[in-house]
C-alpha positions, -999 to 999 in steps of 0.1 A, spaced: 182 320 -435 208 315 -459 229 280 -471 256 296 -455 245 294 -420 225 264 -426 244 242 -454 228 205 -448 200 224 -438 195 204 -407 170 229 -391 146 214 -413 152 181 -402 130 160 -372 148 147 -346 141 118 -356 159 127 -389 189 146 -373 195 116 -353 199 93 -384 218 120 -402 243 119 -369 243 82 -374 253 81 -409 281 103 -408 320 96 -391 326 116 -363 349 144 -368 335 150 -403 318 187 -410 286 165 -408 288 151 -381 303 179 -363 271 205 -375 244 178 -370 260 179 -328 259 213 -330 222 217 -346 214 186 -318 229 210 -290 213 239 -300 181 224 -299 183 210 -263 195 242 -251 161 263 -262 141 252 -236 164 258 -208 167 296 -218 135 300 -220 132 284 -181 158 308 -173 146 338 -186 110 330 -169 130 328 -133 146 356 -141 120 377 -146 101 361 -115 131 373 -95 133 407 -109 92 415 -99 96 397 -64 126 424 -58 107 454 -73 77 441 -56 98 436 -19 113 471 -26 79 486 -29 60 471 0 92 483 23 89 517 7 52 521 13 52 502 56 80 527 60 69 552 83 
């Protein structure tokens, strides 16, 4: 990863540490606007990863439907 995509380098950060950074900076500055960014990104991971599990859940329960109707079909 480059400086350019990470330039206060707040993916190294903690929470705990993005939080304060948050805290120290006015809001509407470049700081504060990539620490809510880097604080949204984070909270959204898990949720794809939810999504992507129900997903594929949906997609075997279909190919899985489609077979057994395929196979009793006379």
């Amino acid at each position: 990863m480059t400086t350019s995509e990470d330039p206060y380098q707040l993916k190294k950060k903690s929470n705990r540490e993005l939080h304060r950074w948050i805290a120290g900076h006015q809001p509407g500055t470049d700081e504060y606007t990539a620490g809510i960014l880097e604080l949204m990104r984070r909270n959204d991971a898990p949720f794809r990863k939810r999504e992507l599990i129900a997903i594929g859940l949906a997609v075997i329960s279909i190919a899985i439907a489609i077979f057994v109707i395929v196979i009793t079909s006379p």
